[in-house]
N, C-alpha and C positions, 0 to 999 in steps of 0.2 A: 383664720387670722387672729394672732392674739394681740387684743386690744386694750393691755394694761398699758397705763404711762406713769412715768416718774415727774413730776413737776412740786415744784412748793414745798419741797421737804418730806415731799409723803408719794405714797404709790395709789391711784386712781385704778380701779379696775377696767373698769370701763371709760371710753371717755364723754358720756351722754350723760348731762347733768341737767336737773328740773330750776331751770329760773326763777327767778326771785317775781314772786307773787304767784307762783301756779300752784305752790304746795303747802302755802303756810308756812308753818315751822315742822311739817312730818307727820307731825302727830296727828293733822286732821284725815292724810289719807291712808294710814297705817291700814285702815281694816278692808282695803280697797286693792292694795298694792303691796308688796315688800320693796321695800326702799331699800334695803343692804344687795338689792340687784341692781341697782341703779351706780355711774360713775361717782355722783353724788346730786348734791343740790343746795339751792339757796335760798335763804329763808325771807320771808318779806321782809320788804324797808321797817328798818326797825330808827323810830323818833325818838328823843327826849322824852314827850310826854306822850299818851295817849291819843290815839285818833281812832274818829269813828268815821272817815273819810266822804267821801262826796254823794253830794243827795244820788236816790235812785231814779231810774236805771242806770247801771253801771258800765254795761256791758251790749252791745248792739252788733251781730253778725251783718257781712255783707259780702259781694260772691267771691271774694280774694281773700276774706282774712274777718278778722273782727277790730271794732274799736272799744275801748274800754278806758273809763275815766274811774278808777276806785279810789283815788284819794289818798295813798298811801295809810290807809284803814291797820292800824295795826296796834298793840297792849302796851306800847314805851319801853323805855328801856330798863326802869324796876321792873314789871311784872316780867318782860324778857327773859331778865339775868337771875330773875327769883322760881320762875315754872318755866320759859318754854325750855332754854337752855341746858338746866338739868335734866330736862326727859330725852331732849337728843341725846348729851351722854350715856344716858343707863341703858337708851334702846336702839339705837345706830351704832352699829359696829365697822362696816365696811364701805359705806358711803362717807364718802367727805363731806361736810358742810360746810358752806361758807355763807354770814353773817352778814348781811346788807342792811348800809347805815344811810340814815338821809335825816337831811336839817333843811330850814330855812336860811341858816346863817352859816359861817365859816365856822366860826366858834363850836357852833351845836357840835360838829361832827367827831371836833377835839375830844368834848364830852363824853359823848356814845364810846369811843376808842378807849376811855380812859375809865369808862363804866363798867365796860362788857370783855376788857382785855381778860384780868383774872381767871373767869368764866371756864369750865370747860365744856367740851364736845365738839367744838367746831376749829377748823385749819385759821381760816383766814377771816377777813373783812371784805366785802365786793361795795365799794366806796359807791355810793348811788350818784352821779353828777348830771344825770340826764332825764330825772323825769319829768315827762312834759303837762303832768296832769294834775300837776301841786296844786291848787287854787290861790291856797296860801302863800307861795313863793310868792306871784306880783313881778313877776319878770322874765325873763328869758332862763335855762337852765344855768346850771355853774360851768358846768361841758362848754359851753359857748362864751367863757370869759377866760382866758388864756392864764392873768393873776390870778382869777377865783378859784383855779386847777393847781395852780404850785402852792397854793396858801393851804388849800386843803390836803392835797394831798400830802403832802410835804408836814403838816401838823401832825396826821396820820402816823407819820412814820417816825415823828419824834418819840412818839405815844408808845407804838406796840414795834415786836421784833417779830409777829405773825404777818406771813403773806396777805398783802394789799391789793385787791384788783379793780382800777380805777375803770368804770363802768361809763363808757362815752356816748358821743349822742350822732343819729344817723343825718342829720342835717347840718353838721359844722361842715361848713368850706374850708375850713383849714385842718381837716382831722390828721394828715399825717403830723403837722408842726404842735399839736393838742397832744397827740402820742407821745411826741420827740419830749415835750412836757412834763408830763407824768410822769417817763422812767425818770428825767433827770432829777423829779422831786421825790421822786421814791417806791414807786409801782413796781411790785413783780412782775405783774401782766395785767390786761388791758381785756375789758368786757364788751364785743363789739356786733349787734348795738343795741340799746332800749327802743320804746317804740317810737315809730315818726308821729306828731302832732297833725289830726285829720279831723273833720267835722265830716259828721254824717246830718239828712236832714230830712223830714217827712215828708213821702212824696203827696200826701193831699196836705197839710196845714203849712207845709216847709220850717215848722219850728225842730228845733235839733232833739235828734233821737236820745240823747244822753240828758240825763238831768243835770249834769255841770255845763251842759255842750259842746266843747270843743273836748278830745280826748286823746288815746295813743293806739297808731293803727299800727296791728301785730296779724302776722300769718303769712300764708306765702305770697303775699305780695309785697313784703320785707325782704324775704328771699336773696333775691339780687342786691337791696339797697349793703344788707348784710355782709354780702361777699365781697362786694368791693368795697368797703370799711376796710373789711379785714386784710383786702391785699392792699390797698394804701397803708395803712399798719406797719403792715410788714416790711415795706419799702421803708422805713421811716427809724423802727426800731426791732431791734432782737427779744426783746419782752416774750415771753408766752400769749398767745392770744386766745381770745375764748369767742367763739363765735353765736353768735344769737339772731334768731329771725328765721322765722319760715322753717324752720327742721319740721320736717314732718314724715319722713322714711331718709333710709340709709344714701341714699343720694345725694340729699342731701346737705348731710355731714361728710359725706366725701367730698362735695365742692368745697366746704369750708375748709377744709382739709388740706385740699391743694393751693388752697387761698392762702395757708398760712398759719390757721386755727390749729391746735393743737386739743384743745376740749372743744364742746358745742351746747348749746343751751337748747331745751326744746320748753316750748310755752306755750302757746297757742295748743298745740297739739293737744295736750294735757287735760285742757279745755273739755275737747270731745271725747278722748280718750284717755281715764291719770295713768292708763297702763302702756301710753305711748311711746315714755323714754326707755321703757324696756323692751319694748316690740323693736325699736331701733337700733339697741345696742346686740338684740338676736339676731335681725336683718344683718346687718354689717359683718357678724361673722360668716354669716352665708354669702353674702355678696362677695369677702375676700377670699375664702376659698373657692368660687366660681372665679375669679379677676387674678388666681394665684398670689394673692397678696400674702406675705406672710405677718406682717406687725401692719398695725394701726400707722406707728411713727414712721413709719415707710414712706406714705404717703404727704406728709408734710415737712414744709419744706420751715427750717427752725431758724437759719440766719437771713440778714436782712437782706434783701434787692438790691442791687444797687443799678 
């Protein structure tokens, strides 16, 4: 099965790409992995300033998946646009990258886009709107305020003529009409979805296993939450959809696939495996030449539902 796709201006080879926060900006799993096998990847939430994100532990497995509260932990967006983003340049050749921006405010985001546009190495922006383990937000995500999604997004796209993918959140009740949103304010496509908000808690003291407490649960028990994001999505708008949650073999990614996803994110996986995303993008060619499948885009289905 040949599993190149054309989306965003550019040719992905594969379509199995390392979500934002599983790989850093590349350069830390370089000597672990080759990343130019990879469809691409996305580099953590990159802030304004500097964070050294949320007390420890971070990170707490449980029998479906993990929760993890890191705090959007990341160098700002001087050091970003000063070291990390020139080393993608000079050392990733056929992975795509796409740049994940996250603020506290509407404003902040305007900034990062207008910081980091110049910049090379990377295709696009993956607009962070949903992460649930800010501390510092003080509220509910931007994903769940329908104005805080066209202010943002929509500023975004004043800003740069690089593909936008507004990164949504797995618990809005209105996510088709959240979709319908974004494209009209300016999204290529739609990142679907960050983690769910989950408390884990000690079974002798009952105080919470994370040191921020409450965090975001990722693994295959996203899985389904995932999928059906991605076909409400679909039904909603024609956008590119990128699918996230629970990837952890070619299976998968073929559910997202028929869901509607066009890319797929794997994260979790990564976790136990950073040689994950490319065990799955080798899986899939076996699996479609056993299934006769001849392309990737075969399988998915690119206009909308109705």
């Amino acid at each position: 099965m040949r599993l190149d796709i054309e989306l965003f201006g550019t040719v992905f080879q594969n379509p199995v790409v390392l979500a934002a926060g599983t790989c850093g900006f590349g350069r830390e799993l370089v000597d672990v992995l080759d990343l130019d096998a990879l469809g691409g990847f996305v580099t953590k939430s990159v802030t304004l300033e500097a964070r050294k994100g949320n007390p420890a532990p971070r990170v707490a497995e449980f029998r479906a998946g993990m929760v993890n509260s890191v705090g959007l932990a990341n160098p700002g967006m001087e050091e970003t646009r000063r070291d990390r983003l020139p080393w993608i340049r000079d050392n990733v050749r056929r992975a795509r990258v796409f740049v994940s921006i996250a603020g506290h405010h509407v404003e902040e985001y305007h900034r990062l886009v207008e910081g980091l546009d110049a910049a090379d190495g990377f295709v696009g922006f993956e607009v962070n709107l949903s992460c649930p383990n800010d501390l510092r937000r003080g509220g509910p995500p931007f994903a769940l305020d329908p104005e805080a999604v066209r202010a943002i997004v929509s500023g975004c796209r004043a800003r740069t003529e690089r593909p936008l993918l507004a990164k949504l959140a797995p618990n809005d009740p209105s996510l088709a009409t959240t979709a319908r949103i974004a494209e009209e304010a300016g999204a290529d496509g739609l990142t679907l979805v960050n983690t769910l908000p989950a408390l884990l808690l000690g079974d002798l003291d009952g105080d919470p296993v994370l040191g921020a407490g409450p965090g975001g649960m990722s693994g295959p028990a996203l899985l389904p939450v995932g999928v059906l994001a991605v076909h409400a999505a679909r039904g909603a708008t024609s956008l590119p959809l990128v699918g996230a949650g629970g990837v952890l073999a070619a299976a998968d990614a073929v559910s997202y696939a028929r869901a509607g996803a066009s890319l797929v994110q794997v994260g979790t996986a990564s976790f136990a495996d950073p040689r994950a995303g490319i065990a799955i993008a080798e899986e899939l060619r076996r699996w479609g030449r056993r299934q006769g499948v001849t392309r990737w885009t075969d399988l998915v289905p690119f206009e909308r539902r109705t």
